[in-house]
C-alpha positions as CSV (number, residue, x, y, z in Angstrom):
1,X,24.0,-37.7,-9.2
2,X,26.6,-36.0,-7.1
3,X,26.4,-36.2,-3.3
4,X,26.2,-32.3,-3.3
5,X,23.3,-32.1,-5.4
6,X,21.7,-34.9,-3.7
7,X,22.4,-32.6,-0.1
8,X,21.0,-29.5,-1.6
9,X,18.1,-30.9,-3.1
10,X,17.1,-32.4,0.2
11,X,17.8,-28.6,2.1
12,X,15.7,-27.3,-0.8
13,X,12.7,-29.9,-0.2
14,X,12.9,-29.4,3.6
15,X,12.6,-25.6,2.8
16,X,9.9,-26.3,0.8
17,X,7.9,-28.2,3.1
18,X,8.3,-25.2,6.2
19,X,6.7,-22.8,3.6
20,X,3.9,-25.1,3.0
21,X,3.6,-25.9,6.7
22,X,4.0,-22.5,8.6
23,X,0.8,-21.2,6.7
24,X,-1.3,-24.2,7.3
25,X,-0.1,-24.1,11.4
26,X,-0.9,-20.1,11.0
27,X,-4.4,-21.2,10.3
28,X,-4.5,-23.7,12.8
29,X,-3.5,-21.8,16.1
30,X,-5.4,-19.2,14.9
31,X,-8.8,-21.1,15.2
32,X,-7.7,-22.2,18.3
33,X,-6.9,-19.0,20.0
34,X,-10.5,-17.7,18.7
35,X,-12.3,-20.3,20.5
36,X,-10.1,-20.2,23.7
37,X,-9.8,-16.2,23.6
38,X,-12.4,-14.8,21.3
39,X,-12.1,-12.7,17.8
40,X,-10.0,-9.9,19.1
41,X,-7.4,-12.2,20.3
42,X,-7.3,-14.0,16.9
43,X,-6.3,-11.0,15.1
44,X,-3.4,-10.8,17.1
45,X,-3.1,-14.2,16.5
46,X,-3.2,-13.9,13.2
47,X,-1.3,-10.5,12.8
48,X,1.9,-12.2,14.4
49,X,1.7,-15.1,12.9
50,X,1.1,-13.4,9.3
51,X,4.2,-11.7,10.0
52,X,5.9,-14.8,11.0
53,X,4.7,-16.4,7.4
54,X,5.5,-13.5,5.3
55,X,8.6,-13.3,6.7
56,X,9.5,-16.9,5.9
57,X,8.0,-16.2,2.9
58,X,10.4,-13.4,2.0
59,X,12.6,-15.2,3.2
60,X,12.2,-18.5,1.2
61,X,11.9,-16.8,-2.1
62,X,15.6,-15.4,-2.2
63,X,16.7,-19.1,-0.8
64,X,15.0,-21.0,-3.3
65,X,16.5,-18.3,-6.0
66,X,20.0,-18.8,-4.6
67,X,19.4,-22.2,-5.0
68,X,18.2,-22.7,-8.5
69,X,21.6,-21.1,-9.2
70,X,23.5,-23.3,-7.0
71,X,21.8,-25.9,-8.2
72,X,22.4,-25.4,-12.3
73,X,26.2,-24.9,-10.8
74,X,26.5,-28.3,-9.6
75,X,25.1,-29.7,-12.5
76,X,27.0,-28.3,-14.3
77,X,30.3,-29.4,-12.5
78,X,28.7,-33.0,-12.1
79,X,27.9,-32.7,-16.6
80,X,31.7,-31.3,-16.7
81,X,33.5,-34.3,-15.0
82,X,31.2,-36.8,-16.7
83,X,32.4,-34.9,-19.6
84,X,36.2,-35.2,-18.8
85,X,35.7,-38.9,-18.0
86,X,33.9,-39.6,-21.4
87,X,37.0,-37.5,-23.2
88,X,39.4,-39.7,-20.9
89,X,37.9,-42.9,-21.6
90,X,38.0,-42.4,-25.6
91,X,41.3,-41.0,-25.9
92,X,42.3,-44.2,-23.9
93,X,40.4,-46.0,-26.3
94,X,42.5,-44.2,-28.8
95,X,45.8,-45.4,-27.1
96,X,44.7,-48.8,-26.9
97,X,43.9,-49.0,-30.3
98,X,46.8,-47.3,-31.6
99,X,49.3,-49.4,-29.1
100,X,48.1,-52.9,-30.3
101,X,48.5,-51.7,-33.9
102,X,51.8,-50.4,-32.7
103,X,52.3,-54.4,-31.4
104,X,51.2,-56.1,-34.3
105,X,53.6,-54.2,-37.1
106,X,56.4,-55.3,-34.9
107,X,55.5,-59.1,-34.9
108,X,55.2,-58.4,-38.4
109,X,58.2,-57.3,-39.0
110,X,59.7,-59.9,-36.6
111,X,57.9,-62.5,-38.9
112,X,59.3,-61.6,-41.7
113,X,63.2,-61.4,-40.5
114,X,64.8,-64.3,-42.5
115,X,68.6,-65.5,-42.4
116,X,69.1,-68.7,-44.8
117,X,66.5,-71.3,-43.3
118,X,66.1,-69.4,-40.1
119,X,63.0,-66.9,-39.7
120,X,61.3,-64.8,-37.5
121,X,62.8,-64.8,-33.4
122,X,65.0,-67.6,-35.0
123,X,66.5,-65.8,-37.7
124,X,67.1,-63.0,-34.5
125,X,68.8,-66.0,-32.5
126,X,70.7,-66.5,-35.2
127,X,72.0,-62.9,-35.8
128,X,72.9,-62.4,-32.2
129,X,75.1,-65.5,-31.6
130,X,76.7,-64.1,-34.6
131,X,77.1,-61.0,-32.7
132,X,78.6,-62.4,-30.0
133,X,80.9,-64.7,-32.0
134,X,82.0,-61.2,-33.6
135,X,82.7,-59.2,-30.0
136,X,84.9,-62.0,-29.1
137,X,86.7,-62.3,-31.9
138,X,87.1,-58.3,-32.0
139,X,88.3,-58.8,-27.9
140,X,90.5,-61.0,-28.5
141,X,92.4,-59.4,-31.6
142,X,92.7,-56.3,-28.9
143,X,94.0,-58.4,-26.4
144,X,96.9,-59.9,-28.5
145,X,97.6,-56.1,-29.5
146,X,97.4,-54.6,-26.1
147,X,99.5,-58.3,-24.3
148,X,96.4,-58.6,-23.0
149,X,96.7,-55.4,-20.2
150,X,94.1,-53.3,-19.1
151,X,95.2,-50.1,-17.6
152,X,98.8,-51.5,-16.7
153,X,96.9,-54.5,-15.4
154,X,98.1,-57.8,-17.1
155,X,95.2,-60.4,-17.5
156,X,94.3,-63.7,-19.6
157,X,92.4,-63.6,-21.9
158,X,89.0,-65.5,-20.0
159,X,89.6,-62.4,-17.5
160,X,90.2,-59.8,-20.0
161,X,87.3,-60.2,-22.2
162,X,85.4,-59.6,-18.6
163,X,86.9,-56.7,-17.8
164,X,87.1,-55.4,-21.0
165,X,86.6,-51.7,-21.3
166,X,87.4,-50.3,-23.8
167,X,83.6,-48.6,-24.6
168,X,84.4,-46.8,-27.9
169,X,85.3,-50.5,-29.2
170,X,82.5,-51.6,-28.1
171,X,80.1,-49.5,-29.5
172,X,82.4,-49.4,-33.2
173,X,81.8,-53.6,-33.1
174,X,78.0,-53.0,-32.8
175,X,77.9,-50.0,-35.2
176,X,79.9,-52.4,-37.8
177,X,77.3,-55.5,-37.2
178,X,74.5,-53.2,-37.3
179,X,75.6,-51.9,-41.4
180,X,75.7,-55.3,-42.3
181,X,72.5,-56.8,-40.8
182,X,70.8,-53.0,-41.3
183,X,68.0,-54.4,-44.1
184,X,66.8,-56.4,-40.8
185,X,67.4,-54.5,-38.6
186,X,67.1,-51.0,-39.2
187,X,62.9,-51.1,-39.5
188,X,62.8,-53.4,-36.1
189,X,64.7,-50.8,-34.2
190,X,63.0,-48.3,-35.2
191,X,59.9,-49.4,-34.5
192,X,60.5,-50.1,-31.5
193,X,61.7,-46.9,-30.6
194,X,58.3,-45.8,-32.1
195,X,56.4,-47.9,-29.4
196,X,58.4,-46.6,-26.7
197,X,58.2,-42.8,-27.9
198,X,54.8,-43.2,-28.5
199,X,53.9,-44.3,-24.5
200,X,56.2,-42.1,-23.1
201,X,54.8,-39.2,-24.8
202,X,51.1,-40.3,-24.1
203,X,48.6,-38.1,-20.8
204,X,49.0,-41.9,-19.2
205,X,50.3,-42.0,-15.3
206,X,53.5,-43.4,-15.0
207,X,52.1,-47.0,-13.4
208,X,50.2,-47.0,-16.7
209,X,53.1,-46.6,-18.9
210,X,54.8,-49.1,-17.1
211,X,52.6,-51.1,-17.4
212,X,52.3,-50.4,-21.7
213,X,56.2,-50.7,-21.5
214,X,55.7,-54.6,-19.9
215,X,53.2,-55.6,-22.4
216,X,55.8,-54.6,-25.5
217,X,58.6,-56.3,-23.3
218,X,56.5,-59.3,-23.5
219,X,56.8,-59.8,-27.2
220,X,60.2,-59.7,-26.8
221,X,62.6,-62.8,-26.5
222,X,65.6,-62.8,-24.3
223,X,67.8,-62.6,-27.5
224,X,65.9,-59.3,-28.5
225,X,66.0,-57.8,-25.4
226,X,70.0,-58.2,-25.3
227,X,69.8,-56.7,-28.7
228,X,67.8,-54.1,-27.6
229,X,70.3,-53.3,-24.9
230,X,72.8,-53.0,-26.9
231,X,70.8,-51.0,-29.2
232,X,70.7,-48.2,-26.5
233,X,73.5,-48.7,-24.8
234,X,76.7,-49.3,-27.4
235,X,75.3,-48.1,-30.6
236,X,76.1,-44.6,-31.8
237,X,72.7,-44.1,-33.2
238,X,71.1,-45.3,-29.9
239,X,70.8,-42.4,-27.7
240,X,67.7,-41.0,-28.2
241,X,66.3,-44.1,-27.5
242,X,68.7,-45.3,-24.4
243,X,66.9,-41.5,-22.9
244,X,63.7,-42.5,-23.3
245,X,64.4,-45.9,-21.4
246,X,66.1,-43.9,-18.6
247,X,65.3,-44.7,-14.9
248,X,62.3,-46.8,-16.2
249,X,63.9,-50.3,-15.1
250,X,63.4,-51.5,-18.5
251,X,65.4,-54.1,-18.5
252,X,65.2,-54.9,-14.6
253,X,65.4,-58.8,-14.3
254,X,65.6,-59.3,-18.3
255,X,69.2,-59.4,-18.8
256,X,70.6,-61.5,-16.3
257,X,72.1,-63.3,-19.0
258,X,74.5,-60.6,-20.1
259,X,75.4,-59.8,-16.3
260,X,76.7,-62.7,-15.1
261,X,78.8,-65.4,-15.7
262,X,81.9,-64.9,-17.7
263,X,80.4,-62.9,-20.7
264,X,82.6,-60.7,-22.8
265,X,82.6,-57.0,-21.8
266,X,80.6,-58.0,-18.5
267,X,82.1,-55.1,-17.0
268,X,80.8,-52.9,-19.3
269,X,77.1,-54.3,-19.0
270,X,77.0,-53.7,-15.8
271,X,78.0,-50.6,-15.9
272,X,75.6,-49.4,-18.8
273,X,73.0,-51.3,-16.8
274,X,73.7,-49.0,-13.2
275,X,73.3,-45.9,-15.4
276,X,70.0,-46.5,-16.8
């Protein structure tokens, strides 16, 4: 029960109680004045105060009237939010639900990715040191073809693969990597992107999807989130994706790996990184 109904019930009682008491006290000072002042001065007596009570009387009626309404108002409002919070509490239920079978078709699929005698996050290792053995094979083909300069700059090559930045490139090495691994990969991206859409699109408060987003995160190994990165950052079927991830700090103390060091394109990580 509401505090409001609680306070009006309490006003109504207390109203109640004066209308049983002011008749009851009318009687009462009336049989006093007759024996200190006689009959005639008990009419008067009893005149005023039968004024007093009919007034309070009149007066009660229209309160207690008011009330009833008041009353069916609050209870109404107090049935309404109990309402709300029932309807909020199952269609949370309904995320929940929906989320963790959201979860457990991506370990499935993550189960059943299989390169030669490697499966599951393995098999993902796997295709991502590939993919890195491509990008600097790719880097260093454009580095003999360019005498290793980079906007008039002349570089080795441990320097120039850093500071590579040549984005298109980039993005057309992934692209290529991503046709020839797309049986494994194309459902695990995309699923993914499903999990993502679906708690960004959710009634949640932002702290809540935040804190959806860190329990898919968790499934993840470092190797899949680098994929991932790349995913929405150099792949020209990433976009939609990359938006949905924007200014959500995703990747925030995930991907340390692939900002630091000497890696291959590092510049251009850390630049897709300070745009997100």
């Amino acid at each position: 029960m509401s505090k409001q109904i609680r306070a009006f019930m309490f006003f109504c009682l207390l109203c109640l109680i004066l209308s049983i008491i002011f008749p009851v006290l009318t009687k009462f000072l009336s049989e006093k004045a007759s024996l200190k002042y006689g009959f005639n001065e008990v009419n008067n007596y009893a005149e005023y105060f039968s004024s007093v009570s009919n007034w309070i009387s009149g007066v009660t009626v229209p309160i207690f009237t008011l009330g009833s309404v008041i009353l069916l108002f609050l209870t109404y409002q107090t049935q309404k939010e109990e309402l709300q919070n029932t309807n909020d509490a199952l269609k949370k239920q309904q995320f929940d639900t929906t989320f963790f079978n959201m979860i457990e078709l991506h370990n499935s699929i993550v189960e059943n990715i299989r390169i030669g005698d490697n499966t599951s996050r393995q098999a993902l290792s796997k295709m991502w040191r590939a993919f890195e053995g491509k990008t600097n094979s790719e880097v260093s083909k454009v580095y003999r073809s360019q005498a290793g300069e980079i906007n008039g700059t002349k570089y080795d090559f441990p320097e120039y693969k850093i500071n590579f930045n040549d984005k298109e490139k980039l993005i057309a090495i992934f692209d290529e990597f991503y046709i020839l691994y797309e049986p494994l990969l194309g459902h695990y991206f995309r699923n993914m992107y499903r999990i993502i859409k679906f708690i960004e699109e959710s009634d949640l408060k932002e702290v809540e999807k935040n804190n959806y987003r860190g329990i898919f995160r968790a499934q993840l190994s470092s190797d899949e989130i680098y994929f991932l990165f790349y995913n929405v950052n150099f792949s020209s079927k990433g976009k939609e994706f990359g938006d949905l991830l924007q200014g959500k700090s995703f990747f925030e103390d995930h991907i340390d790996g692939l900002l630091e060091g000497d890696r291959t394109c590092l510049k251009l990580h850390r630049e897709s990184y300070n745009k997100l």
